[in-house]
C-alpha positions in Angstrom: 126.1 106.8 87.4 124.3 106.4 84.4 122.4 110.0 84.4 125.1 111.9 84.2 126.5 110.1 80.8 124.3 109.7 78.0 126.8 108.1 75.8 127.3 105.6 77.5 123.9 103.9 76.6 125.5 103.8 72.9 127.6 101.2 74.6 125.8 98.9 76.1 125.2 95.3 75.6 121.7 94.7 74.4 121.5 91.9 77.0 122.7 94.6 80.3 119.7 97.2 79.4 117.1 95.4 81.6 119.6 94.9 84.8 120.5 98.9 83.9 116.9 99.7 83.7 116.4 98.4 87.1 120.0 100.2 88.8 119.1 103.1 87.3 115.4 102.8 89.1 117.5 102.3 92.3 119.0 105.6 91.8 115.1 107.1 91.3 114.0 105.4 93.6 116.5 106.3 96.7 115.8 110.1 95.7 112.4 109.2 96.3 112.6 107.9 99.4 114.5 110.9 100.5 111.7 113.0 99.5 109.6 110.6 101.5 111.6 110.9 104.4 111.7 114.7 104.5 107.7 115.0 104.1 107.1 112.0 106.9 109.3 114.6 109.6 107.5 117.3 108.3 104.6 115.9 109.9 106.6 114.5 112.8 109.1 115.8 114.2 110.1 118.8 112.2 110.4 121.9 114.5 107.7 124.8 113.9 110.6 127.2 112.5 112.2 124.7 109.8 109.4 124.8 107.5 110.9 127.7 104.9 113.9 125.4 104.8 112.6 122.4 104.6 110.1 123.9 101.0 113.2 124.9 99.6 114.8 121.6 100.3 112.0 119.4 98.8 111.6 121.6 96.2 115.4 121.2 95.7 115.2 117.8 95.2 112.0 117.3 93.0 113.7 119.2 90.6 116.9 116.7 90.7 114.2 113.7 90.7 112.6 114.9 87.6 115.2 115.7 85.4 116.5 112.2 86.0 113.3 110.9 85.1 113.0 112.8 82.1 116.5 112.6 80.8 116.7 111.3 77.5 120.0 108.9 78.9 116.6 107.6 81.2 114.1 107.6 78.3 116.5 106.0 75.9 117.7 103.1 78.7 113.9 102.5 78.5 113.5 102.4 74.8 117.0 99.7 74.3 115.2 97.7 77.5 111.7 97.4 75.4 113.5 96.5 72.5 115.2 93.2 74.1 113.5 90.1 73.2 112.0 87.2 74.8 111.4 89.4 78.2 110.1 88.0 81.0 106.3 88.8 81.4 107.8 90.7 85.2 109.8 92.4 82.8 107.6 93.7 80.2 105.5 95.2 83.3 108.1 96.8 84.4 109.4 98.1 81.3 105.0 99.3 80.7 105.1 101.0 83.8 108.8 103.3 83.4 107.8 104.3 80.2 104.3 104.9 82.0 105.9 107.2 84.6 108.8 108.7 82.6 105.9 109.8 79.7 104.1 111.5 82.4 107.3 113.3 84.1 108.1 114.0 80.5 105.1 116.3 79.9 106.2 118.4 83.5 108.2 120.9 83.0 110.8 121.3 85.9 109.7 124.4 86.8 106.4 123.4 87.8 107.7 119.9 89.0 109.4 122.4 91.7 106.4 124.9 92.1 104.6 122.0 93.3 106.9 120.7 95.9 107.5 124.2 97.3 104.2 125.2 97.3 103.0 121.8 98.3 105.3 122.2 101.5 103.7 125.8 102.5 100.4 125.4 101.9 100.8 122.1 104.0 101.8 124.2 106.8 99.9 126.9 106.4 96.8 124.7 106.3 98.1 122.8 109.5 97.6 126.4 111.5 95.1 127.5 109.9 93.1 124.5 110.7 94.4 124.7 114.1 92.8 128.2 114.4 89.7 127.9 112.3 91.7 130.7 110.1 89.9 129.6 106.7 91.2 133.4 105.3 94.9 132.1 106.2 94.9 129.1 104.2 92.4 130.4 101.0 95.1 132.2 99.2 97.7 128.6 99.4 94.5 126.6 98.4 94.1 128.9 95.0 98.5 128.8 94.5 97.6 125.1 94.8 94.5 124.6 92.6 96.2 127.2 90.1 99.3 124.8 89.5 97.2 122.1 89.4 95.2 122.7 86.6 98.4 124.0 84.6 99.7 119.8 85.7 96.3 118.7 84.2 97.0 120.6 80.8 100.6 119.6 80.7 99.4 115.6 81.0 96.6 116.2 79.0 93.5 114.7 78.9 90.3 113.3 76.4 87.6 114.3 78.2 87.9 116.7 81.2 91.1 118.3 83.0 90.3 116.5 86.1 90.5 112.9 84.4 94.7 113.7 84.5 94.8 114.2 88.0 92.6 111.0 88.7 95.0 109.3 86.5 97.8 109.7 88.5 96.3 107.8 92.0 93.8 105.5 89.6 95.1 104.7 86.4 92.7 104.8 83.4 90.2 106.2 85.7 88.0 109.2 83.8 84.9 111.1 85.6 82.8 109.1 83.1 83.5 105.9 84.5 83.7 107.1 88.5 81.3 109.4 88.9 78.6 107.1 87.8 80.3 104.1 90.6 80.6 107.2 93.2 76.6 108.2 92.3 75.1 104.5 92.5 76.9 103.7 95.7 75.6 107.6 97.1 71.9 106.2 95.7 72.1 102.6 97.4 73.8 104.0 100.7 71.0 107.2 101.5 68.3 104.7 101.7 70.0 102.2 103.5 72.0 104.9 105.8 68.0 106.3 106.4 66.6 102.5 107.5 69.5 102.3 110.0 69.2 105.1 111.5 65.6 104.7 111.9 66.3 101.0 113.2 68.8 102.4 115.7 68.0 105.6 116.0 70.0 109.1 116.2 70.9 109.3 119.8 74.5 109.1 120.3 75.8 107.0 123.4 78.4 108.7 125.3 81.5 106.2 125.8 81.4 105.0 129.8 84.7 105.9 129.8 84.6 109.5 128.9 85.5 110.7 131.9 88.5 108.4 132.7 92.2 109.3 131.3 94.1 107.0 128.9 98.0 107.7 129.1 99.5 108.2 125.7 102.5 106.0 127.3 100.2 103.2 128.2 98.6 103.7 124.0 101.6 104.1 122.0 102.1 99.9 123.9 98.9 99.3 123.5 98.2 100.2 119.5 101.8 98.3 118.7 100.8 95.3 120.2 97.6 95.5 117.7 100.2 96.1 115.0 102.4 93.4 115.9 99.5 90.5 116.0 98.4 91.7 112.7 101.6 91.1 111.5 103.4 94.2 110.7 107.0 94.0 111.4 107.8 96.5 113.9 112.0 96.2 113.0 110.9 97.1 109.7 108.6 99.9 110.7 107.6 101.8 113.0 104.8 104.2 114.6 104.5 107.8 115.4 101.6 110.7 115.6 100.9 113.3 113.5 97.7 115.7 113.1 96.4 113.4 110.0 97.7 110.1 110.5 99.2 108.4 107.1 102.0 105.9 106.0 105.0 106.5 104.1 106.8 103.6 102.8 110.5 104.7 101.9 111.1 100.6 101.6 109.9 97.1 102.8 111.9 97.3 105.5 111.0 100.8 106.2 107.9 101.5 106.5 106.4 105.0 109.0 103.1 104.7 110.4 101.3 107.7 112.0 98.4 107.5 114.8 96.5 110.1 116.5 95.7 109.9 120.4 93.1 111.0 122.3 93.9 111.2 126.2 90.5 110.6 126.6 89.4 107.9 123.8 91.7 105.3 123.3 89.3 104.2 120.4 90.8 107.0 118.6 94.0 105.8 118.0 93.2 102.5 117.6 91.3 102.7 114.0 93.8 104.6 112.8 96.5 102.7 114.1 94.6 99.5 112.3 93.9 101.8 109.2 97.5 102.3 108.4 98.6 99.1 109.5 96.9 97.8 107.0 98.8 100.0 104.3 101.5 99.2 106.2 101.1 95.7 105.5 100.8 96.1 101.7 104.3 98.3 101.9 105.7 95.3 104.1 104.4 92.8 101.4 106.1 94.2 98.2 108.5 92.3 96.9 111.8 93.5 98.6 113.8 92.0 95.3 112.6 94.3 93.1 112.6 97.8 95.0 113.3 100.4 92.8 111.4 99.3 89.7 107.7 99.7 89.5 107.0 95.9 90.8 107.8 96.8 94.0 105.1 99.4 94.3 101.4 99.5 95.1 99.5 99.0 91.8 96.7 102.1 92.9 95.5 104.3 95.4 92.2 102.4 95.4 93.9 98.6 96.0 95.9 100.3 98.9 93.1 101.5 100.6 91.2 98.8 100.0 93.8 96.9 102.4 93.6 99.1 105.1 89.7 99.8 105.0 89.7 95.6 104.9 92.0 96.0 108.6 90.4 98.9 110.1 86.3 97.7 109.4 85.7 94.0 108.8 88.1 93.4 111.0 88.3 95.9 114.0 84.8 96.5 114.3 83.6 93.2 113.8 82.1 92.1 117.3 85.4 88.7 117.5 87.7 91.4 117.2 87.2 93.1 120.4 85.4 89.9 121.8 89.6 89.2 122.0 91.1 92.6 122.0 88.8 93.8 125.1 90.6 91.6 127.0 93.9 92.7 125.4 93.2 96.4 126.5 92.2 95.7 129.9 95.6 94.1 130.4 96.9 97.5 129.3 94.5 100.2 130.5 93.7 98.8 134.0 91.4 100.3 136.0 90.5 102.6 133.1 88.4 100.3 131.2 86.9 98.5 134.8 83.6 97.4 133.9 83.7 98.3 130.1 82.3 95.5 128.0 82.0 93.9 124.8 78.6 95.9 124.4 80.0 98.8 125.2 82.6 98.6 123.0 80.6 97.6 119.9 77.9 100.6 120.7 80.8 103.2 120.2 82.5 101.2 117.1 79.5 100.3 115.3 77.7 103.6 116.3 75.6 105.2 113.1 75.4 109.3 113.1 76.5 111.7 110.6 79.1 113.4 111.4 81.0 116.2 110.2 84.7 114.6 110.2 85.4 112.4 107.5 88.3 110.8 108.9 85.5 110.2 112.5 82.6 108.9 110.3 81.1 105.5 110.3 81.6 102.7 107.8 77.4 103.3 107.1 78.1 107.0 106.1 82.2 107.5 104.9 81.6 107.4 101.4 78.9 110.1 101.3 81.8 112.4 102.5 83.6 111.1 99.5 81.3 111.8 97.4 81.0 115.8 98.6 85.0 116.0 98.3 84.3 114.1 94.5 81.6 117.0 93.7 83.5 119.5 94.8 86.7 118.9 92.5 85.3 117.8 89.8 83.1 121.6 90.1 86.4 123.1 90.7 88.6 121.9 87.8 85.6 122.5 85.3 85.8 125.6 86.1 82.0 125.7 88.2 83.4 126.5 91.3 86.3 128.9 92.6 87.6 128.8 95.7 85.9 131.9 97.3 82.7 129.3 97.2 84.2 126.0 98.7 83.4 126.5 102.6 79.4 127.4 101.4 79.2 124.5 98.5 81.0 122.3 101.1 78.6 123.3 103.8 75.5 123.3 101.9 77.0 119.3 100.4 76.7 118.3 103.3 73.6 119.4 104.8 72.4 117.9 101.6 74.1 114.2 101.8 73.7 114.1 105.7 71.6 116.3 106.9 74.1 118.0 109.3 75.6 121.7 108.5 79.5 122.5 109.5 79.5 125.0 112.4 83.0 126.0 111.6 85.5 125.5 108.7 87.6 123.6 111.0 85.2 120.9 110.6 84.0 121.6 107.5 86.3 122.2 104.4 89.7 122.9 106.7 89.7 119.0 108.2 91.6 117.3 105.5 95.3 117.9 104.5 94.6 116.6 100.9 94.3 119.8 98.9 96.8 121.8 100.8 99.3 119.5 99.2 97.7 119.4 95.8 96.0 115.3 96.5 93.1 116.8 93.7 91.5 113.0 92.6 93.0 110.8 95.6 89.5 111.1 97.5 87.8 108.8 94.8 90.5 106.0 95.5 88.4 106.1 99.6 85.5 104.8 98.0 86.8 102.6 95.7 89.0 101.1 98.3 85.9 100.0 100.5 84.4 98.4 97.5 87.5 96.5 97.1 87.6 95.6 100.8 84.2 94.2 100.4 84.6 91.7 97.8 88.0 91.0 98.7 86.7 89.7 102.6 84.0 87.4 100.6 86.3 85.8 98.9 88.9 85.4 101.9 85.6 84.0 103.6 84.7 81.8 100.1 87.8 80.4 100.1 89.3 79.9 103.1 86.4 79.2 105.9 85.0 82.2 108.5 86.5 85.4 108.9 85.2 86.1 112.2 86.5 82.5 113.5 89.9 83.8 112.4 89.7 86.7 114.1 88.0 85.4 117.1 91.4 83.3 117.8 93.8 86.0 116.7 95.0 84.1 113.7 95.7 86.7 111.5 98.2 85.4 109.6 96.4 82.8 107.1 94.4 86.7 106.3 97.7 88.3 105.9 99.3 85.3 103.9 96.0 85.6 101.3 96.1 88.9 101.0 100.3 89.0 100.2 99.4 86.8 97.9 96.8 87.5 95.7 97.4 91.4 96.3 101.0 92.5 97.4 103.6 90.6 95.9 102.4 91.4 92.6 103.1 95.2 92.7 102.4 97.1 89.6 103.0 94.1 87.1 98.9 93.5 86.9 96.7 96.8 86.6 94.1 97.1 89.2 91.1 96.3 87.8 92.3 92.8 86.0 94.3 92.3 90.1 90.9 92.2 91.5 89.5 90.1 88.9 92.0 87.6 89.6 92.0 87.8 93.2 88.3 87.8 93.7 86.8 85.9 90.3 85.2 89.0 88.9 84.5 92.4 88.4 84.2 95.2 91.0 80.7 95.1 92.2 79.0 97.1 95.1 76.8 95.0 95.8 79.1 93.6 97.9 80.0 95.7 100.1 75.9 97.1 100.3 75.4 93.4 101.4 78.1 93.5 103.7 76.4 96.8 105.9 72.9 94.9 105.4 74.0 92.1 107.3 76.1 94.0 109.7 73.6 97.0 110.8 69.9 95.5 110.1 
């Protein structure tokens, strides 16, 4: 073991310090997965009572994780590595990105590296009840422990401009409030217009499914929403798919990759986006390249390019009218008598309904990124010090009523409904946003380049989409930064015009 024995690095051949570099990330990285392992049955299967136990235990091992990473045996493997010459261009990437990711762990101290996970941990569960019980009071005092540690992170990684731009950093890199907000405020000023003309066009009346009152057996949906995974590709013996409160996807390896869904006894439509949703991440953890796992090439490049994957799954292509012109069929063979006389129409007027509504994660493609921009407001106020956390339910109430006209009647669906801050995710909401923008441009291109999406998807051939996408997108893991990915997967710079064009055409 090489972290135990810092002299030994005096000893090594010049020419063994990249092939060391990458053990040693083996060794990081299966501590890693560990830690992903314990949070994914935390959400799972964990019982009720193990939760004390299971804060210590994460805490436990985020302490061992970062002193690894900021050992000077660790930052001095990284330093002979970077010194080697003629290095593969893979290899100066991955050489960038450890010293990228031991600098940061470097500035942590372990005290607070542990603070976080423990606190993290509780809060999480708190939250989880508290939601459960519209108990806001229950959950405030974890949200300040939270926000507290998480400003004292922001000044240990420092920053240029504001303390938020640190936490950004670490989901986006490079990104800075100066360059997102104004992204996050042009697509808020192109979407309220065009969000206004649709609903006008369509108007505000929701349509109650005409299967509401029929049941949809959770054993008949778990077949049901793995059969959808399985077309799409993803490799069920190298994954696999379970339900939490707030689905999400942990990827411990390529060949293990966890996929939650939520189901709705009543709506099977539920489960179904979210299954798609993650199977799209899923897809992107599937597609790193197994030969490199435990160096930084064999991880997603941003949060922004991996949601951009799974908001490419879950919109243009299961609510797109081929999709379900297909999968109607599909579900019929499942459901039965539950979805007798159900059509295509029917289908579409539930998946391509527009209406504000309070639940992010339930919103429509038309209005999802104004609830992004409310959770973007909201931090950036907090961490400059303009809001405290005594004023979040009424700022996110009144943010709302503002951006969609609609006022929370409870905090269970107003500031309660996400898990992200109970667990300290301060600048991941930004990465939503951007992700659909990638989607956007990312499907004209398939489209450019390789003929008609929906004639793809019309026949259920999915994998010339999956191929492009592993391709120009997944393989590469962290060796090209995000920005300069998407210029050479799509031809040019992000632009949101695209995906503004793309709900034009779609909804008028």
């Amino acid at each position: 073991m090489v972290f135990g024995v810092p002299a030994i690095l005096f000893s090594i051949d010049m020419r063994d310090s990249v092939a060391l570099l990458r053990q040693t990330g083996k060794e990081l990285q299966a501590l890693r997965a560990v830690e992903g392992l314990l949070g994914w049955d935390q959400e799972t299967y964990m019982p009720r009572r193990g939760g004390t136990a299971r804060a210590e235990s994460q805490a436990a091992l985020s302490t061992v994780l970062h002193e690894k990473l900021t050992s000077d045996a660790f930052w001095g493997l990284i330093q002979d590595a970077a010194a080697q010459p003629k290095l593969s261009d893979r290899d100066k990437a991955m050489v960038r990105e450890f010293r990228s990711d031991a600098e940061k762990a470097r500035k942590i101290p372990s005290d607070l590296a542990a603070d976080l996970a423990r606190t993290g941990s509780l809060s999480q569960q708190a939250w989880s009840k508290a939601r459960s019980r519209n108990a806001a009071s229950e959950f405030l005092p974890w949200l300040e422990k939270m926000i507290v540690l998480k400003r004292r992170e922001a000044e240990c990684l420092g920053y240029e401009e504001k303390p938020y731009d640190a936490l950004l950093d670490q989901f986006e890199p490079g990104s800075k409030v100066s360059a997102v907000k104004p992204v996050l405020e042009g697509l808020r000023d192109g979407l309220t217009p065009l969000a206004r003309r649709i609903l006008e066009k369509r108007g505000r009346r929701s349509t109650p499914p005409v299967w509401l009152d029929r049941e949809f057996p959770m054993r008949i949906q778990r077949r049901f929403n793995k059969a959808l995974l399985h077309d799409m590709g993803f490799d069920l013996e190298a994954g696999r798919l379970d339900e939490s409160a707030h689905p999400f996807t942990q990827g411990l390896f390529s060949g293990d990759v966890r996929l939650t869904t939520r189901y709705s006894e009543h709506d099977w439509l539920t489960a179904v986006f979210s299954t798609l949703h993650e199977g799209g991440h899923g897809l992107y953890e599937q597609g790193l390249p197994e030969e490199d796992w435990g160096t930084p090439l064999a991880e997603a490049v941003s949060l922004s390019v991996h949601e951009s994957q799974s908001r490419f799954w879950e919109n243009r292509v299961g609510r797109s009218r081929p999709y379900w012109e297909r999968y109607l069929l599909v579900a019929k063979e499942h459901f039965g008598v539950a979805l007798e006389g159900v059509t295509v129409e029917d289908v579409l007027t539930q998946v391509t309904a527009v209406k504000p509504s309070f639940i992010r994660v339930e919103s429509d493609e038309v209005t999802y990124n104004l609830h992004i921009v409310l959770r973007f407001e909201l931090e950036e106020a907090i961490f400059s010090g303009a809001l405290e956390v005594g004023g979040i339910a009424e700022a996110w109430n009144a943010g709302m009523e503002k951006l969609l006209g609609i006022r929370p009647g409870s905090d269970a669906e107003g500031f309660l409904q996400d898990v992200h801050w109970s667990c300290g995710l301060y600048g991941y909401f930004p990465t939503y946003a951007m992700g659909n923008l990638y989607a956007a441009q990312i499907a004209a291109t398939i489209e450019r380049e390789t003929g008609s999406l929906d004639a793809k998807i019309r026949k259920g051939e999915f994998a010339p989409i999956r191929e492009w996408l592993r391709d120009r997108i997944h393989r590469h893991g962290r060796e090209i930064p995000g920005p300069e990915l998407l210029r050479r997967a799509t031809g040019g710079d992000l632009k949101p015009e695209y995906f503004l064009k793309y709900l034009e055409g779609k909804y008028l």
